[in-house]
ZASE-871878 format. One record per residue (C-alpha): x, y, z; chain. Coordinates in steps of 0.001 Angstrom, whole numbers, always signed. Example, Ala and Ser with C-alpha at 12.3 -4.5 7.8 and 13.67 -1.06 7.14 Angstrom:
BEGIN
<site u="+12300" v="-4500" w="+7800" kette="A"/>
<site u="+13670" v="-1060" w="+7140" kette="A"/>
***
This chain:
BEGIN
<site u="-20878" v="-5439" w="+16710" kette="A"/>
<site u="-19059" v="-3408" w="+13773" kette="A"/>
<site u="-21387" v="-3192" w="+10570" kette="A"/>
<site u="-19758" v="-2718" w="+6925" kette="A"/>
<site u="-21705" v="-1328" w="+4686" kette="A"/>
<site u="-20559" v="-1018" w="+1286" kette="A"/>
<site u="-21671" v="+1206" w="-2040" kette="A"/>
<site u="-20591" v="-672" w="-4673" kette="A"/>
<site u="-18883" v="+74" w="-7652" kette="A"/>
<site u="-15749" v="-502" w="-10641" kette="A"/>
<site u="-14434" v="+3009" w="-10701" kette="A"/>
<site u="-15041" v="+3941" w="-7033" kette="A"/>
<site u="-16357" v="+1471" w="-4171" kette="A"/>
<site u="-17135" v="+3207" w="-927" kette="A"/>
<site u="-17396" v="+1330" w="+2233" kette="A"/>
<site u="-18365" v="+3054" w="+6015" kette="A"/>
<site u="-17714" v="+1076" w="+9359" kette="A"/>
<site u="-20164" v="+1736" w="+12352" kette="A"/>
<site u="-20182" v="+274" w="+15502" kette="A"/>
<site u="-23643" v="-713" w="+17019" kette="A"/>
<site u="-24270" v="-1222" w="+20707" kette="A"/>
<site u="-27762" v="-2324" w="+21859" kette="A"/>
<site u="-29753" v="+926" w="+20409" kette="A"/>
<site u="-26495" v="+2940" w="+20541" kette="A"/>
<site u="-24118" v="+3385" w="+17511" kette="A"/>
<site u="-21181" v="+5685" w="+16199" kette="A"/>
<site u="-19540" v="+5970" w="+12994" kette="A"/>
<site u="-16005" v="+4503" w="+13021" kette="A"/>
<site u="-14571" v="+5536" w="+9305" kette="A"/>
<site u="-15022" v="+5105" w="+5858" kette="A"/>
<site u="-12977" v="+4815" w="+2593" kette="A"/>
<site u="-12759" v="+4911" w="-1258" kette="A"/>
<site u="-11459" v="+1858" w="-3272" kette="A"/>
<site u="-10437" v="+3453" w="-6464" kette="A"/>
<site u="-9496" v="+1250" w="-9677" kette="A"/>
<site u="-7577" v="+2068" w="-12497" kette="A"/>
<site u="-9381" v="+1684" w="-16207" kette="A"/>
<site u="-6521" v="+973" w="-17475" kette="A"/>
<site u="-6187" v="-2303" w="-16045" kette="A"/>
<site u="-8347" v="-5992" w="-16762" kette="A"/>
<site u="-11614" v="-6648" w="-15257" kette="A"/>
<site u="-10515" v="-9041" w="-13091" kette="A"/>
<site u="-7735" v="-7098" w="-11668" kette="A"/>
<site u="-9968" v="-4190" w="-10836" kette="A"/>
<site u="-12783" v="-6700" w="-9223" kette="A"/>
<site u="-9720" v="-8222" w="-7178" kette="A"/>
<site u="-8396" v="-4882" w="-5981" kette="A"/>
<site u="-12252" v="-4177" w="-4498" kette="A"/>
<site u="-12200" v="-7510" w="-2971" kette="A"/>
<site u="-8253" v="-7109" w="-1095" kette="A"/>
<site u="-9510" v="-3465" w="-19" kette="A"/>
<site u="-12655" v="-4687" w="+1222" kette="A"/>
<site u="-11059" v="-7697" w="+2992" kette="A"/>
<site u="-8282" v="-5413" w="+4369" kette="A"/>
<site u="-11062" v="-3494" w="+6106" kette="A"/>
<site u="-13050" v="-6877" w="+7226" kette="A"/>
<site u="-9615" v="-8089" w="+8902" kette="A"/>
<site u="-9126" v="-4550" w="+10418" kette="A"/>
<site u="-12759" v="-4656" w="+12190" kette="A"/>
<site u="-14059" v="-7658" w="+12073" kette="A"/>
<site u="-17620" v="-6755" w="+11527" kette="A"/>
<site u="-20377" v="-8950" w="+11565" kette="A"/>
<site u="-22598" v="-7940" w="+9090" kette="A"/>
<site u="-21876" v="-6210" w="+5515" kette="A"/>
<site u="-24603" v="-4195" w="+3919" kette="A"/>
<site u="-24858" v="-3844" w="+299" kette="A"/>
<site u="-27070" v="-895" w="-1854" kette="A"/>
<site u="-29819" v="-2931" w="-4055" kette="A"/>
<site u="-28983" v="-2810" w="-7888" kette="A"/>
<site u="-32396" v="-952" w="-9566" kette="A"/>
<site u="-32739" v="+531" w="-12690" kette="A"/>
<site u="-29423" v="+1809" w="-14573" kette="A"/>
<site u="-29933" v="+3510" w="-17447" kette="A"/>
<site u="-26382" v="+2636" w="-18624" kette="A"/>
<site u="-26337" v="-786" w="-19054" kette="A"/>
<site u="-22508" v="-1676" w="-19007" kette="A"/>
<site u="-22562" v="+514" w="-15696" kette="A"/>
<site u="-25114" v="-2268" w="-14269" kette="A"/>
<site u="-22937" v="-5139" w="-15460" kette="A"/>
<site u="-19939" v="-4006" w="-14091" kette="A"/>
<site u="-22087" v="-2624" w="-10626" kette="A"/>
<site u="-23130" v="-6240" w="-10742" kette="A"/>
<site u="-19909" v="-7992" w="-11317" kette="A"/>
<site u="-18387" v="-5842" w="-8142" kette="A"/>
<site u="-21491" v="-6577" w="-6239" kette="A"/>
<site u="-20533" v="-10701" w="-7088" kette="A"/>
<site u="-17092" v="-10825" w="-5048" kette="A"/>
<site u="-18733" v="-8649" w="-2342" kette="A"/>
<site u="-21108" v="-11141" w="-2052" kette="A"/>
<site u="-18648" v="-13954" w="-2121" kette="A"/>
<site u="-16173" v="-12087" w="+475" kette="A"/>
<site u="-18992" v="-11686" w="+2963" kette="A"/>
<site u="-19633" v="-15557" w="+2444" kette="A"/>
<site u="-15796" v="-16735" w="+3060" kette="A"/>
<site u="-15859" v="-14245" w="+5945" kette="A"/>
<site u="-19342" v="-15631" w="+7637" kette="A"/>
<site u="-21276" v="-12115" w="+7079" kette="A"/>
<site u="-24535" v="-11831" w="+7605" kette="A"/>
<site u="-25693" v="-9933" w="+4453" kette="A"/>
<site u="-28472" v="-7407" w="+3848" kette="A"/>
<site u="-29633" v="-5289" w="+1020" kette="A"/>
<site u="-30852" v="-1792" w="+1132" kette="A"/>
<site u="-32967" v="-189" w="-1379" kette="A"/>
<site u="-31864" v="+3702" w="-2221" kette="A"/>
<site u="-35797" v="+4690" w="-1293" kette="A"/>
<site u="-35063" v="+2805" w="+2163" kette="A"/>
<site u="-31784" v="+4699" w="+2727" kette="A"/>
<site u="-33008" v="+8209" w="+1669" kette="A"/>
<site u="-35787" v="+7912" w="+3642" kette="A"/>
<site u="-34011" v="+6594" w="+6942" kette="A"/>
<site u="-31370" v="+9328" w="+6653" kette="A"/>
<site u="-33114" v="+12364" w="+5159" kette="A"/>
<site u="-36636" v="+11312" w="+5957" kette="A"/>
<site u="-37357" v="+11766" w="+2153" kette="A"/>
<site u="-37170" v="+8579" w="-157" kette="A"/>
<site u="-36611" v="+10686" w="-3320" kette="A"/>
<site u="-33891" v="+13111" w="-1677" kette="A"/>
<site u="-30989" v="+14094" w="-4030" kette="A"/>
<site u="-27576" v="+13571" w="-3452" kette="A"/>
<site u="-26739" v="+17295" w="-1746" kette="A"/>
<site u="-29923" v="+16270" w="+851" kette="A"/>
<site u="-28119" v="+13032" w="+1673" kette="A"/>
<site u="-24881" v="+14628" w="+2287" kette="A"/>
<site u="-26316" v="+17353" w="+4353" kette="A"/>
<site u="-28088" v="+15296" w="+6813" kette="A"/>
<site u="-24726" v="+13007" w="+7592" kette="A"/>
<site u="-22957" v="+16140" w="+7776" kette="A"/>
<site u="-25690" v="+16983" w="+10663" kette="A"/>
<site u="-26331" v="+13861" w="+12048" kette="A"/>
<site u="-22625" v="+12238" w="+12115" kette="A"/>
<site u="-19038" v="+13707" w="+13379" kette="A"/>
<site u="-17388" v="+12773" w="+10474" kette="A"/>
<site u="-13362" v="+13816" w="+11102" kette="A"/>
<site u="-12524" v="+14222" w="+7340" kette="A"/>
<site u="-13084" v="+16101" w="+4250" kette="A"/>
<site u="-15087" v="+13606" w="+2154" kette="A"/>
<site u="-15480" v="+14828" w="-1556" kette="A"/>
<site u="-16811" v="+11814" w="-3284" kette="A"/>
<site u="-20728" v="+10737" w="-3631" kette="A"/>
<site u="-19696" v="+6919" w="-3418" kette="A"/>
<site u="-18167" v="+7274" w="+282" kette="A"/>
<site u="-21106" v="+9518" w="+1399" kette="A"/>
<site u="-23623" v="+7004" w="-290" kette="A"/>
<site u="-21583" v="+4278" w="+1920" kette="A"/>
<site u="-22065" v="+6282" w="+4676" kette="A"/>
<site u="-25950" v="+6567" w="+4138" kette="A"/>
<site u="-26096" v="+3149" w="+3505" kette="A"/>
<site u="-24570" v="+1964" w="+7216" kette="A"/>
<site u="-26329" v="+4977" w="+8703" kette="A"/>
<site u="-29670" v="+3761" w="+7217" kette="A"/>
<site u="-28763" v="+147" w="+8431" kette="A"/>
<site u="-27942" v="+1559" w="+12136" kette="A"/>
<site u="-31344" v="+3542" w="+12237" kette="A"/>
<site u="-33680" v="+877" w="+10791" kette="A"/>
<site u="-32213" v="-1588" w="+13329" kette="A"/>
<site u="-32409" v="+208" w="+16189" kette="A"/>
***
């Protein structure tokens, strides 16, 4: 069974694909969906949906994971977190996902063993803990990572 999990965002969405076996599972890839701010709402939203439905034909997974929406001090950063998080949602629906949410305090503390680990804690530990073939530079792919990780260790 492949897994998709998915950090969510306008800018930068970050999706990882792992493949679970019984208690076994291995990290397959992961990717950055980058939109312009130059361009409409709803052309950025539908570029995140094509990339993200590129990926679900690619590996047909059967379950997409998605980061819970807390407390944003920016407010137009949660609306537009939000409005991504909407066609995700709808995407995993047309494509028969099973869906689950992960809180941040859930992730950190399956992947670092810390809920309130920072950012350069997360990374670390999937550095350690995965064989990731690439040079990943952005927080959004390794939060995507953390969040299928996560998914893969609570669900052992």
């Amino acid at each position: 069974m492949y897994i998709l999990a998915v950090d969510s965002g306008l800018e930068k969405t970050g999706f990882s694909v792992f493949k679970k076996t019984n208690k076994n599972f291995t990290f397959i890839t992961s990717g950055l969906i980058r939109t312009s701010p130059k361009k409409k709402l709803e052309h950025r939203v539908e570029e995140i949906y094509n990339g993200l439905n590129d990926v679900i034909i690619e590996y047909k997974p059967a379950k997409l994971i998605l980061e819970t929406l807390l407390f944003f001090k920016n407010h137009k950063t949660a609306i537009t977190v939000a409005q991504t998080q909407g066609s995700i949602i709808l995407l995993a629906s047309q494509n028969h996902l099973s869906l689950e949410f992960l809180a941040p305090l859930q992730i950190k503390l399956a992947v670092t063993g810390y809920g309130l680990s920072d950012k350069k804690a997360v990374r670390k530990m999937l550095e350690l803990s995965l064989k990731i073939n690439k040079k990943i530079q952005e927080d959004d792919e390794f939060d995507a990572i953390a969040c299928g990780l996560a998914y893969c260790y609570l669900n052992k």
